[in-house]
C-alpha positions as a Markdown table, in Angstrom:
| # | Residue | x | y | z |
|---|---|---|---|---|
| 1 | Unk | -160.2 | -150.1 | -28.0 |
| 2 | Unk | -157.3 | -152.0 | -29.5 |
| 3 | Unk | -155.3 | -149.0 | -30.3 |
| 4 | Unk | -156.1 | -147.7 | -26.9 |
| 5 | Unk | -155.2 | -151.0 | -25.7 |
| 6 | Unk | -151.8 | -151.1 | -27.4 |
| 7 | Unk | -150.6 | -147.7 | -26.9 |
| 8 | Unk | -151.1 | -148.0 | -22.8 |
| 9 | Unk | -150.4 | -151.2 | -22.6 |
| 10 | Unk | -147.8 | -152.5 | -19.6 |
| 11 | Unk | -145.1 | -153.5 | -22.1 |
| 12 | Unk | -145.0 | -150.7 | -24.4 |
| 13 | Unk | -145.1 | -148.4 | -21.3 |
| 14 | Unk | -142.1 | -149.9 | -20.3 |
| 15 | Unk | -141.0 | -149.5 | -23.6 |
| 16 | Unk | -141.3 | -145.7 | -23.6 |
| 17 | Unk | -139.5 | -145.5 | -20.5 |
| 18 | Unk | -136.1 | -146.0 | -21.9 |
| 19 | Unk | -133.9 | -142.7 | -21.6 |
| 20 | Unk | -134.6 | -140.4 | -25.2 |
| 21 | Unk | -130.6 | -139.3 | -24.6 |
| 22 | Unk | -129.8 | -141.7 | -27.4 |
| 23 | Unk | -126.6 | -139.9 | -28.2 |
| 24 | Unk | -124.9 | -141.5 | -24.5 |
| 25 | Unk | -125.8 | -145.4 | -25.5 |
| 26 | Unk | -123.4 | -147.0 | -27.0 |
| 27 | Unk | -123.9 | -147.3 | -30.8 |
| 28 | Unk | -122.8 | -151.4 | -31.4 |
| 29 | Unk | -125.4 | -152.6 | -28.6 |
| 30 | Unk | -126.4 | -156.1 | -30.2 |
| 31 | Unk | -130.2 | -156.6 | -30.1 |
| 32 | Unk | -131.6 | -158.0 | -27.1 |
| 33 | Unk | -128.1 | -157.8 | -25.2 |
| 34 | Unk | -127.6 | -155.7 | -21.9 |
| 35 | Unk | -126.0 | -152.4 | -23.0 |
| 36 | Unk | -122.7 | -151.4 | -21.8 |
| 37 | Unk | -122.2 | -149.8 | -18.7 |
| 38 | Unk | -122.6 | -145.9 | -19.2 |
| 39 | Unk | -118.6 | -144.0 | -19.1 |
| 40 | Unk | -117.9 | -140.2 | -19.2 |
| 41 | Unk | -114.8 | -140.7 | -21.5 |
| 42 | Unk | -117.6 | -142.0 | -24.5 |
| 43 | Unk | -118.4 | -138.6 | -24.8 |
| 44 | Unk | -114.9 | -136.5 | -25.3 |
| 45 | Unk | -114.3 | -136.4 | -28.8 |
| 46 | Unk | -111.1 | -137.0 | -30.4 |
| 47 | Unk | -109.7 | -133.7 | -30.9 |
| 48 | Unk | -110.4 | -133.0 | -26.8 |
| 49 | Unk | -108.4 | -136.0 | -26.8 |
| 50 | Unk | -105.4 | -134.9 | -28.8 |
| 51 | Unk | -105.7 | -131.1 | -27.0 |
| 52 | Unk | -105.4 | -132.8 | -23.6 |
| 53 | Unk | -102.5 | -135.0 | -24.2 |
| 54 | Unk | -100.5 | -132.1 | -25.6 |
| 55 | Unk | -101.8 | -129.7 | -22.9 |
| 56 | Unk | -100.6 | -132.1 | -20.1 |
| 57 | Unk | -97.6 | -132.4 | -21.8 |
| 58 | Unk | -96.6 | -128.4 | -22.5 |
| 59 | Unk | -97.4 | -128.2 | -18.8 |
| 60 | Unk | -94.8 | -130.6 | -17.8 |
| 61 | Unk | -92.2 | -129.1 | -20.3 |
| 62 | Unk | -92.7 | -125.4 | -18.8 |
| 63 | Unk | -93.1 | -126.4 | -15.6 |
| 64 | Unk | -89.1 | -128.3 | -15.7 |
| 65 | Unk | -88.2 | -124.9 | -17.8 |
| 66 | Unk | -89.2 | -122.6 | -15.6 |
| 67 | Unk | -87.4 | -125.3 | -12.4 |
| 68 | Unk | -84.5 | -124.6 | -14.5 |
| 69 | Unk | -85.0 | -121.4 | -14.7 |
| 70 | Unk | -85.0 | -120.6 | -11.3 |
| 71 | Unk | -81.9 | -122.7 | -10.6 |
| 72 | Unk | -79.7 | -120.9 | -13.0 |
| 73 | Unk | -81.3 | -117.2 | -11.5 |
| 74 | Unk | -80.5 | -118.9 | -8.3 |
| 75 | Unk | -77.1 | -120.3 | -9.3 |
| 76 | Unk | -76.4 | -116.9 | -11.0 |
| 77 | Unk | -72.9 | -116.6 | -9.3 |
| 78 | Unk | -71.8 | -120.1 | -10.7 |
| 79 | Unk | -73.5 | -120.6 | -13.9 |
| 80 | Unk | -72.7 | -117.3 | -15.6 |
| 81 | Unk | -69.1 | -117.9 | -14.5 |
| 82 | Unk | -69.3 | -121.4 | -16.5 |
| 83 | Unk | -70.6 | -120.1 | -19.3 |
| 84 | Unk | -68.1 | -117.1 | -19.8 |
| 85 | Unk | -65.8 | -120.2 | -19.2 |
| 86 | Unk | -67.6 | -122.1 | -22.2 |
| 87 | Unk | -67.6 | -119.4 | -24.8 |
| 88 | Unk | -63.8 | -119.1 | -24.0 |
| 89 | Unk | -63.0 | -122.4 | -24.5 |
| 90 | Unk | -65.1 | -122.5 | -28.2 |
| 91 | Unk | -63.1 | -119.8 | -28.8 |
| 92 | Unk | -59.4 | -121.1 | -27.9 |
| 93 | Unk | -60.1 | -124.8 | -28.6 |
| 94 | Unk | -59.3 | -124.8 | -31.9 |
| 95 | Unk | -56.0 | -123.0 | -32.0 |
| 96 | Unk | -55.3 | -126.0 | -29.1 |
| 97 | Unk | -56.1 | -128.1 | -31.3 |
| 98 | Unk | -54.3 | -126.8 | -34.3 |
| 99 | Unk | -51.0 | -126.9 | -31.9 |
| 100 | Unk | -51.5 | -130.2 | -30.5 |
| 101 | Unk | -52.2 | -131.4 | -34.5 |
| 102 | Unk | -48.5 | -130.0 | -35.6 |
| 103 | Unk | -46.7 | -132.2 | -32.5 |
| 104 | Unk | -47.2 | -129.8 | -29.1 |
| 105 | Unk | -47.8 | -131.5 | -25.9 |
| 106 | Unk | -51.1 | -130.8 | -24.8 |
| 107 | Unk | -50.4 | -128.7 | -22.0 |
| 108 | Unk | -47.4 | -126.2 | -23.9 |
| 109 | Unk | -50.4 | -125.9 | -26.2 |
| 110 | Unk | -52.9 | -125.0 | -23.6 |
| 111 | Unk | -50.3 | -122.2 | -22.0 |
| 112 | Unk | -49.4 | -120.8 | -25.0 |
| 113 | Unk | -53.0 | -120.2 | -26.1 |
| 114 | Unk | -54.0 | -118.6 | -22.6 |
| 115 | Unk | -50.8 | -116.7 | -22.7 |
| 116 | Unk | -51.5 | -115.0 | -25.8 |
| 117 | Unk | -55.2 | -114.7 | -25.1 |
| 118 | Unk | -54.1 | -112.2 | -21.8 |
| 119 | Unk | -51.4 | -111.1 | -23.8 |
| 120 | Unk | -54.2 | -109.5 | -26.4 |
| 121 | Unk | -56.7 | -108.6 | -23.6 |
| 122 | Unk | -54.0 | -107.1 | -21.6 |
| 123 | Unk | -52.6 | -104.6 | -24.4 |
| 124 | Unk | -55.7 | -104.1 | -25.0 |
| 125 | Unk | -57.0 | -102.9 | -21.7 |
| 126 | Unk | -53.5 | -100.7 | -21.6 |
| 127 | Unk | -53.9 | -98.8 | -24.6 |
| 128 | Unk | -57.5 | -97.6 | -24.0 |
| 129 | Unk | -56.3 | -96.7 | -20.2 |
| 130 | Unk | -53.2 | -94.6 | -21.8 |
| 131 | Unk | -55.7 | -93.1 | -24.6 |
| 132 | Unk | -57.9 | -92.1 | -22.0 |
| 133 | Unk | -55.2 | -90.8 | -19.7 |
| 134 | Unk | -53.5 | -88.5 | -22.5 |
| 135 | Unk | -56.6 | -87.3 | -24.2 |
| 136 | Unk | -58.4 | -86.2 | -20.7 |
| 137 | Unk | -56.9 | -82.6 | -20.8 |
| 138 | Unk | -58.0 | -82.1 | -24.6 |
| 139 | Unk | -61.3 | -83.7 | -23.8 |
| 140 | Unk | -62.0 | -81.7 | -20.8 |
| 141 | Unk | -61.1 | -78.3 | -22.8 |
| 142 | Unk | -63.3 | -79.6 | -25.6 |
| 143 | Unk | -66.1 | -80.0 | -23.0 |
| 144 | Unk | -65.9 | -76.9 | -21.7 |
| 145 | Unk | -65.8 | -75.0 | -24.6 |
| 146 | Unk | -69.2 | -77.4 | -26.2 |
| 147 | Unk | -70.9 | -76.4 | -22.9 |
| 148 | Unk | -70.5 | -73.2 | -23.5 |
| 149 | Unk | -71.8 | -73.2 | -26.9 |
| 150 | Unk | -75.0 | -75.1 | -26.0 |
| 151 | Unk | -75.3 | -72.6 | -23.3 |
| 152 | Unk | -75.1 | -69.3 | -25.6 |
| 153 | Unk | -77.5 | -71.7 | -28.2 |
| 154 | Unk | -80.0 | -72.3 | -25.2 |
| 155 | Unk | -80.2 | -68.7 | -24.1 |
| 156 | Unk | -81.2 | -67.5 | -27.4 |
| 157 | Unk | -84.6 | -67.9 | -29.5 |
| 158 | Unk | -86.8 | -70.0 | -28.8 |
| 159 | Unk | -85.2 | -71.4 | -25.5 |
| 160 | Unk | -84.4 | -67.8 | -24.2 |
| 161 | Unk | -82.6 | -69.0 | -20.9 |
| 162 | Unk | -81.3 | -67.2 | -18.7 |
| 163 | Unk | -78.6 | -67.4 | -15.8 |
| 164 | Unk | -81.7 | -67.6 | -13.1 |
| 165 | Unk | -82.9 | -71.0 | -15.6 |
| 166 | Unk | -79.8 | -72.6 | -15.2 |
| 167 | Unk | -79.4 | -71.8 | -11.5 |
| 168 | Unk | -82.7 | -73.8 | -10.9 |
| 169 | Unk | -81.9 | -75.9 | -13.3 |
| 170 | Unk | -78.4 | -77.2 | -11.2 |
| 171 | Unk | -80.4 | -76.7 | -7.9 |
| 172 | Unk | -83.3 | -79.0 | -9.0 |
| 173 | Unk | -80.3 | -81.8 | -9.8 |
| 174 | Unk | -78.4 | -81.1 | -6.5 |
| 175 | Unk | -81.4 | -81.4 | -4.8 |
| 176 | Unk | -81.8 | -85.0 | -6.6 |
| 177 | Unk | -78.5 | -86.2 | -6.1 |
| 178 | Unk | -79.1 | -85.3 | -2.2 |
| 179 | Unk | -82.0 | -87.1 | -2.2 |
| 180 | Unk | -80.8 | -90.0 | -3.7 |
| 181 | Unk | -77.3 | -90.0 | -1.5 |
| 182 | Unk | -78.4 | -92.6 | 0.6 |
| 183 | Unk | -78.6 | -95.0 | -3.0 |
| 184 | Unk | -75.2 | -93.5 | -3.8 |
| 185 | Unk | -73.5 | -94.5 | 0.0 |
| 186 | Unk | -75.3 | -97.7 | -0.2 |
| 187 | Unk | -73.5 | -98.7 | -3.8 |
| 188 | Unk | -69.7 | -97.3 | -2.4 |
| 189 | Unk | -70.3 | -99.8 | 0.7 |
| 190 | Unk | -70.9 | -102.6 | -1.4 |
| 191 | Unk | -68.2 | -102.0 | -3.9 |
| 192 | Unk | -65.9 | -104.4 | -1.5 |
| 193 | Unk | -68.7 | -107.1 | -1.6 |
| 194 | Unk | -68.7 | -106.3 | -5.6 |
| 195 | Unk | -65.0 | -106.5 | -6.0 |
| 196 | Unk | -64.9 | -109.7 | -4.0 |
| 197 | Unk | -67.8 | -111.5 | -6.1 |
| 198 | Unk | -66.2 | -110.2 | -9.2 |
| 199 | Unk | -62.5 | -112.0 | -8.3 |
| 200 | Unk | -64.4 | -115.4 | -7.4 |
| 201 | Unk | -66.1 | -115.3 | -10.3 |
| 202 | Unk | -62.9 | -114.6 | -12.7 |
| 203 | Unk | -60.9 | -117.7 | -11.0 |
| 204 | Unk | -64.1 | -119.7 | -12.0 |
| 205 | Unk | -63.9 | -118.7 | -15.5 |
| 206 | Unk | -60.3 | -119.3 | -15.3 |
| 207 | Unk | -60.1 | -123.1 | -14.0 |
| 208 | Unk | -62.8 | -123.6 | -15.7 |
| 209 | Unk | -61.4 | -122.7 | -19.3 |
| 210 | Unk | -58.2 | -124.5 | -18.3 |
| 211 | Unk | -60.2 | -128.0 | -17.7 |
| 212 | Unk | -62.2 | -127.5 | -20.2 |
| 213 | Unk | -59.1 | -127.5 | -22.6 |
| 214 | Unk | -57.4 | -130.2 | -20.3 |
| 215 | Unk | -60.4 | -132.9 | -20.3 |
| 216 | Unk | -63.2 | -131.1 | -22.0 |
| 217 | Unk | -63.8 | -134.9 | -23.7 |
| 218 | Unk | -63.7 | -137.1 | -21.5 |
| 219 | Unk | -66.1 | -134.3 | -19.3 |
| 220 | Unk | -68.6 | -134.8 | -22.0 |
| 221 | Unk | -68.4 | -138.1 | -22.1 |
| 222 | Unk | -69.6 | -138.7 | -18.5 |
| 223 | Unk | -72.1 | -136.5 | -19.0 |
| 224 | Unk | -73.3 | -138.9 | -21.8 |
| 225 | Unk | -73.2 | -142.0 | -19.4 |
| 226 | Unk | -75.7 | -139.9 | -17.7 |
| 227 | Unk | -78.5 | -141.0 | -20.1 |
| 228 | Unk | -80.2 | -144.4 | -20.9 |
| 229 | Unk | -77.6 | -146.2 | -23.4 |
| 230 | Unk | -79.9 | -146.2 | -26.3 |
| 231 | Unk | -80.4 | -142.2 | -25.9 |
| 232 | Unk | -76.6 | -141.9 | -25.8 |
| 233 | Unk | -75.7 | -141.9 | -29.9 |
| 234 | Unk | -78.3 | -138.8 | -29.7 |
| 235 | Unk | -77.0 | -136.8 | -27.0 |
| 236 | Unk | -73.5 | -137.2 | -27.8 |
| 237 | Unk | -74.4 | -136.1 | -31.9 |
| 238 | Unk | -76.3 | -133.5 | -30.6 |
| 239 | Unk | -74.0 | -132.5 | -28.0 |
| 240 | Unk | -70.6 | -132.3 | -30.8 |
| 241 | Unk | -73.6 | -130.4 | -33.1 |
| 242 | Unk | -74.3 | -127.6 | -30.9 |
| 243 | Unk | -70.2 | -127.6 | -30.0 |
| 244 | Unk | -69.7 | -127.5 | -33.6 |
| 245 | Unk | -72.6 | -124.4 | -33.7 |
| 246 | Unk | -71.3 | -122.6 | -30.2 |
| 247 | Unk | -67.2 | -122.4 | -32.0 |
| 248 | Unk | -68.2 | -121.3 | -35.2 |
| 249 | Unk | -70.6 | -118.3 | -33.6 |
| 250 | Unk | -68.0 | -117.0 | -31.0 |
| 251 | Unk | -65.2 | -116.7 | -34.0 |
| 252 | Unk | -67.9 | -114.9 | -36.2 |
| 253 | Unk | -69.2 | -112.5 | -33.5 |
| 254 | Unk | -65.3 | -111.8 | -32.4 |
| 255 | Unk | -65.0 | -111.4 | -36.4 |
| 256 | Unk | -67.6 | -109.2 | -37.1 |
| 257 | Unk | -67.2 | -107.2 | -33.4 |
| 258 | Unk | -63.5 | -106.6 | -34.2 |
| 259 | Unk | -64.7 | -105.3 | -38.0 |
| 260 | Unk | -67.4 | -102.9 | -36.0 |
| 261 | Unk | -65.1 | -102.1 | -33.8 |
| 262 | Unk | -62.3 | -100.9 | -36.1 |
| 263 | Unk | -64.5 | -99.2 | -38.6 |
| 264 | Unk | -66.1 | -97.0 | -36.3 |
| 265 | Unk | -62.6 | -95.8 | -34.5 |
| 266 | Unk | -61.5 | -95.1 | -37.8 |
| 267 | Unk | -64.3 | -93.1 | -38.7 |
| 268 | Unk | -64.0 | -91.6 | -35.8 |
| 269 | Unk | -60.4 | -90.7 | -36.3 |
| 270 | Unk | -60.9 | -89.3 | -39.8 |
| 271 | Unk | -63.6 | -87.3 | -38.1 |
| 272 | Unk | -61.5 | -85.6 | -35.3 |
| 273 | Unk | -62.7 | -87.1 | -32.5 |
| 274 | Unk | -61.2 | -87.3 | -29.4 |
| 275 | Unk | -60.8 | -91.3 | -27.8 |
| 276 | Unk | -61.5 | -92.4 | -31.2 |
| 277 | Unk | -59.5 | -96.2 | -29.9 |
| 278 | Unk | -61.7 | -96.2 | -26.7 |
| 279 | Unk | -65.2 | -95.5 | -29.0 |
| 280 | Unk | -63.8 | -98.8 | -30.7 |
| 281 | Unk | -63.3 | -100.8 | -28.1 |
| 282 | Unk | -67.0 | -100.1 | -26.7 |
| 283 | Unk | -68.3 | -100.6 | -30.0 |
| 284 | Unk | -66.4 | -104.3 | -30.2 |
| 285 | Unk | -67.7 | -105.0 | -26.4 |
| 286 | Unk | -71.5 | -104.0 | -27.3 |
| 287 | Unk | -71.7 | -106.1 | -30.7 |
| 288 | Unk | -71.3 | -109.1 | -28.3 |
| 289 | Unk | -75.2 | -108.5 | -27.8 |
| 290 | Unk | -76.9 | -108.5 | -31.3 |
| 291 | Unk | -79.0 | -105.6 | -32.2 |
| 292 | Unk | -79.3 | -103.6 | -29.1 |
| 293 | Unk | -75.6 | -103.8 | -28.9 |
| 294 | Unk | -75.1 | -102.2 | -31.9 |
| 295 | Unk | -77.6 | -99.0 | -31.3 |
| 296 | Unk | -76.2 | -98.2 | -28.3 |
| 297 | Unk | -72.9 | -98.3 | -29.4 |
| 298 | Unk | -73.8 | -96.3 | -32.6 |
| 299 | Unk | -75.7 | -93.6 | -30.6 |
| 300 | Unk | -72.8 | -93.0 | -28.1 |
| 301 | Unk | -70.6 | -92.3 | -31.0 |
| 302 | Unk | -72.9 | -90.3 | -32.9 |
| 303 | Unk | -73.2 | -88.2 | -29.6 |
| 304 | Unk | -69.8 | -87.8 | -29.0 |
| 305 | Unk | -69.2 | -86.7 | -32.3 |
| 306 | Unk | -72.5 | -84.1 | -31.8 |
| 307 | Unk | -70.6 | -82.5 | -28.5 |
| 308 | Unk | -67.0 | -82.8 | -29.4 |
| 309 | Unk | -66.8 | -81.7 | -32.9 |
| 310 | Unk | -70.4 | -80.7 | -34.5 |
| 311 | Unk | -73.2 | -81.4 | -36.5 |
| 312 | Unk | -71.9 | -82.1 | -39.6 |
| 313 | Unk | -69.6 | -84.6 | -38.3 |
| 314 | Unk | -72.2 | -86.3 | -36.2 |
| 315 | Unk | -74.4 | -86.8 | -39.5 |
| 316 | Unk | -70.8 | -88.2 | -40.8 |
| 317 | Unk | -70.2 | -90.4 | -38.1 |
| 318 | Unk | -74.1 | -91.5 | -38.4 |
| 319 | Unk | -73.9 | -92.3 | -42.0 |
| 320 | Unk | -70.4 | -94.5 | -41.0 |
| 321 | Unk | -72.2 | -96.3 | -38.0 |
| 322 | Unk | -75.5 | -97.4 | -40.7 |
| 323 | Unk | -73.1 | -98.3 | -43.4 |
| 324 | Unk | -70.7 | -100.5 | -41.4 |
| 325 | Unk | -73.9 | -102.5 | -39.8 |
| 326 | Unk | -75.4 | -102.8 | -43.1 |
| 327 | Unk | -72.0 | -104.2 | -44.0 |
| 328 | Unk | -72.2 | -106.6 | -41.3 |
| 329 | Unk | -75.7 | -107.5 | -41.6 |
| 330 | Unk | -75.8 | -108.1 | -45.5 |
| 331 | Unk | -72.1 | -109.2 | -46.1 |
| 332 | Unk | -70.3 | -110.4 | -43.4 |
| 333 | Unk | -72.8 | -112.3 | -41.6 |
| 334 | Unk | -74.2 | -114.4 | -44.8 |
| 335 | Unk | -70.7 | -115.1 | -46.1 |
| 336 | Unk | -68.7 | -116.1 | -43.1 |
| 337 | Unk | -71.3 | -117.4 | -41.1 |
| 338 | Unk | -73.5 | -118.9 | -44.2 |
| 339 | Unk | -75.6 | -122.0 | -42.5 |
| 340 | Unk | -73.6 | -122.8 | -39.5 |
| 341 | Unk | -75.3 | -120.8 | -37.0 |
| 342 | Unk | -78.9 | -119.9 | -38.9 |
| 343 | Unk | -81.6 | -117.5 | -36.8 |
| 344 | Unk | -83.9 | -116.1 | -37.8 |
| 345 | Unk | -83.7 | -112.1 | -36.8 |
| 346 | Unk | -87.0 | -111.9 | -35.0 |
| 347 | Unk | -85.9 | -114.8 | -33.2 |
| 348 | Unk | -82.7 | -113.0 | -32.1 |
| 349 | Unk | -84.6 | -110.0 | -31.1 |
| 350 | Unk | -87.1 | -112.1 | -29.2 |
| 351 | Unk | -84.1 | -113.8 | -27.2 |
| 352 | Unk | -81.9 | -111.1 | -27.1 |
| 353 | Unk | -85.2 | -109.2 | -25.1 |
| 354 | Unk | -86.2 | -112.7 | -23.2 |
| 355 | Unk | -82.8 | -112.7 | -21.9 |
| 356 | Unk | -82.2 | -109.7 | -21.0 |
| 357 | Unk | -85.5 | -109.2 | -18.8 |
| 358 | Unk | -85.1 | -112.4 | -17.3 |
| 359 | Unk | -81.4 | -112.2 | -16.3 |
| 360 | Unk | -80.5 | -108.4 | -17.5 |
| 361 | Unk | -76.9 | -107.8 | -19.5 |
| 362 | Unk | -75.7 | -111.7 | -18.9 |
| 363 | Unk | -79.2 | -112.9 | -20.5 |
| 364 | Unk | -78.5 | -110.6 | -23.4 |
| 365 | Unk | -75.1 | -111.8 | -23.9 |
| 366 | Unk | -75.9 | -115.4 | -23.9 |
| 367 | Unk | -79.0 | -115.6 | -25.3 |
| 368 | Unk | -78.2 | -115.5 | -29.5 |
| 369 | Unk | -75.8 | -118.1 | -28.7 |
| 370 | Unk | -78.1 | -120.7 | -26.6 |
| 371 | Unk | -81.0 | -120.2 | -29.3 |
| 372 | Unk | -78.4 | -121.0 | -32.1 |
| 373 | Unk | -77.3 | -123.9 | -30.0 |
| 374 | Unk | -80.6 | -125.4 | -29.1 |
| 375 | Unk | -81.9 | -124.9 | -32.5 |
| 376 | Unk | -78.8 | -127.2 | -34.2 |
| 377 | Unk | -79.5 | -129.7 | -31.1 |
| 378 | Unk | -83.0 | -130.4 | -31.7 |
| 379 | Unk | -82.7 | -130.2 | -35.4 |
| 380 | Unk | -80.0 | -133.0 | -34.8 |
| 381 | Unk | -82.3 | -134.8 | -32.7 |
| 382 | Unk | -85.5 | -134.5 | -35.1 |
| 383 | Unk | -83.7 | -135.7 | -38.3 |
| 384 | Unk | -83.3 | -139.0 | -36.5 |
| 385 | Unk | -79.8 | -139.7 | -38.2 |
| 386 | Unk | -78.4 | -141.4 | -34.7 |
| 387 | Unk | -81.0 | -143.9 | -35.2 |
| 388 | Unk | -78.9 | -146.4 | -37.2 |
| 389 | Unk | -76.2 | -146.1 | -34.6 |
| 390 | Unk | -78.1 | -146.3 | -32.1 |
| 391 | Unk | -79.5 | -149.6 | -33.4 |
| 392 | Unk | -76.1 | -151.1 | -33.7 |
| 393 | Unk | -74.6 | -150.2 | -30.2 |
| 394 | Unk | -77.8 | -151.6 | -29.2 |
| 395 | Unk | -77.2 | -154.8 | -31.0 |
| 396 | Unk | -73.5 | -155.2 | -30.3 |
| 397 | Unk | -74.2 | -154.6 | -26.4 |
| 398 | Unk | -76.8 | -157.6 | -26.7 |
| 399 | Unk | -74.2 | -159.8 | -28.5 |
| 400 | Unk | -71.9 | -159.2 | -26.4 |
| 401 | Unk | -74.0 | -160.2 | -23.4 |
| 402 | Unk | -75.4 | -162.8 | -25.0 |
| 403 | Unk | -72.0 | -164.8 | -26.5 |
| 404 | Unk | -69.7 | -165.2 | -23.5 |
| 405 | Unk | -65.5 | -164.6 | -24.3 |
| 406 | Unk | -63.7 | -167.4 | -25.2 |
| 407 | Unk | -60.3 | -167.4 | -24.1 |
């Protein structure tokens, strides 16, 4: 009866009617004192914790990314006009600055360096145009007669065409390009629209290299007073960092895109080829956009050598394309670039095909350079060297607030 009486007694039933979820009470309850008030958060564990706090914050990042994103896509017309503008100015800022050091006024520097720069684009645009224009009778007799030697190659074993074959053959194409004239009338309409987009855009890139050249400093500057004063010794270092990054990789890639360039044209001319200078002035325009760049290029010149000349010479001109990239990807990039402008090659192939498919050729173009930049920028930012300047602008702007001027 006593153990009877003790086990169903009032107070030990009460007892045994606290919750058996022992894991929600809190674990410092003193004896005998109310427990605390029950709180989902007691039961998300630290790393939840840490996982949410980063998660909240990726979202915020990619969400002002892809804001930004979407203004440059929708700024298109502006922004890739300003950054043509920008790689120009890396590229003739220096020999502005190397005039200006030996006693020029700023602005006979300035005119002499764009002068020269169309100067060197000019002639450069005329000799391919009078290449092209005094090689088209050799190259349309050359084409003629390759056509006709793919054609006796075709109708023989095992293609075994015949004259009916390529009749269909032509049809089946007419037919297409038929279909497709509306496309084709649509394009020629808007070659006016084209032509007018494409003058706006060059007098963009053209004041805007000028000012940049003029007042490029004081420009950056402002953009500085932008930010909170004590983030202002890191923008500006990071800011003259990725300038310092952005100089050095437009020279190299104008380096090493003139090397291509004249490599190939010479192989080409050794070779027999016909427009052996306009093959090297595509060349030097595709190494602008790193890896693909380079196999289109190649390919176009291998081809040409396969229909103008023959076999053996396109195997030649394919052993010349591998051996001056190998040159350029084991020699000349390491020892002129060296640690300046450091990325890694799948992160070039991963921007080079980010950039293209989000904004097609000009994504390409300017995507190896805005990975090199941002990579020097936040590298800046994360080795924290600023700090100590930061510190003492910080502490002069105090003192200087806090002790008046004496006269």
């Amino acid at each position: 009866m006593t153990f009877l009486w003790a086990r169903f007694a009032p107070g030990h039933q009460k007892e045994q009617q606290t919750p058996t979820m022992s894991f929600l009470r809190p674990k410092n309850t003193a004896p005998g004192a109310a427990p605390a008030p029950f709180r989902g958060d007691d039961t998300v564990t630290n790393g939840m914790r840490i996982a949410g706090a980063w998660g909240w914050r990726i979202l915020v990042v990619a969400a002002c990314l892809a804001l930004v994103g979407w203004l440059i896509s929708t700024l298109s017309e502006i922004v890739v006009p300003f950054l043509i503008a920008l790689l120009i100015s890396a590229l003739l800022k220096p020999a502005v600055t190397a005039l200006i050091r030996h006693r020029w006024p700023r602005w006979l520097a300035i005119v002499v360096t764009l002068l020269a720069a169309i100067v060197v684009v000019g002639g450069l645009v005329l000799l391919v145009v009078e290449q092209i224009r005094s090689g088209l009778p050799t190259l349309e007799k050359e084409s003629t007669t390759r056509f006709d030697q793919i054609k006796s190659l075709l109708a023989g074993p095992p293609f075994n065409l015949t004259t009916s074959d390529y009749n269909g053959y032509l049809s089946s194409i007419t037919k297409a390009v038929q279909d497709s004239s509306k496309s084709i009338l649509s394009g020629a309409l808007s070659i006016g629209t084209t032509a007018g987009h494409l003058l706006t855009a060059s007098l963009l890139v053209f004041f805007a290299t000028i000012f940049m050249l003029i007042d490029g400093e004081n420009v950056w500057k402002w953009v500085t007073r932008l930010f909170p004063r004590r983030a202002r010794e890191a923008v500006d270092g990071a800011g003259q960092a990725g300038w310092h990054t952005l100089t050095t990789f437009v020279r190299v890639q104008i380096f090493v895109a003139a090397v291509n360039g004249v490599g190939i044209a010479l192989i080409a001319f050794f070779l027999g080829l016909p427009l052996s200078i306009p093959i090297g002035v595509i060349v030097f325009l595709a190494s602008f956009i790193p890896v693909v760049g380079a196999i289109v290029s190649g390919a176009f010149a291998v081809i040409i050598a396969l229909v103008f000349v023959g076999p053996l010479q396109a195997v030649i001109m394919l052993g010349g394309v591998l051996g001056v990239h190998l040159l350029e990807a084991h020699v000349l990039q390491p020892l002129v670039m060296g640690n300046a402008v450091r990325v890694h090659p799948l992160a070039v192939v991963f921007a080079v095909a980010g950039g293209s498919f989000v904004a097609g050729v000009p994504g390409a173009l300017f995507a190896v350079p805005t990975v090199a930049v941002l990579n020097v920028m936040i590298t800046y930012v994360g080795q924290g060297k600023w700090r100590g300047r930061n510190d003492r602008a910080a502490a002069e702007e105090t003192a200087e607030q806090v002790v008046p001027e004496t006269d």
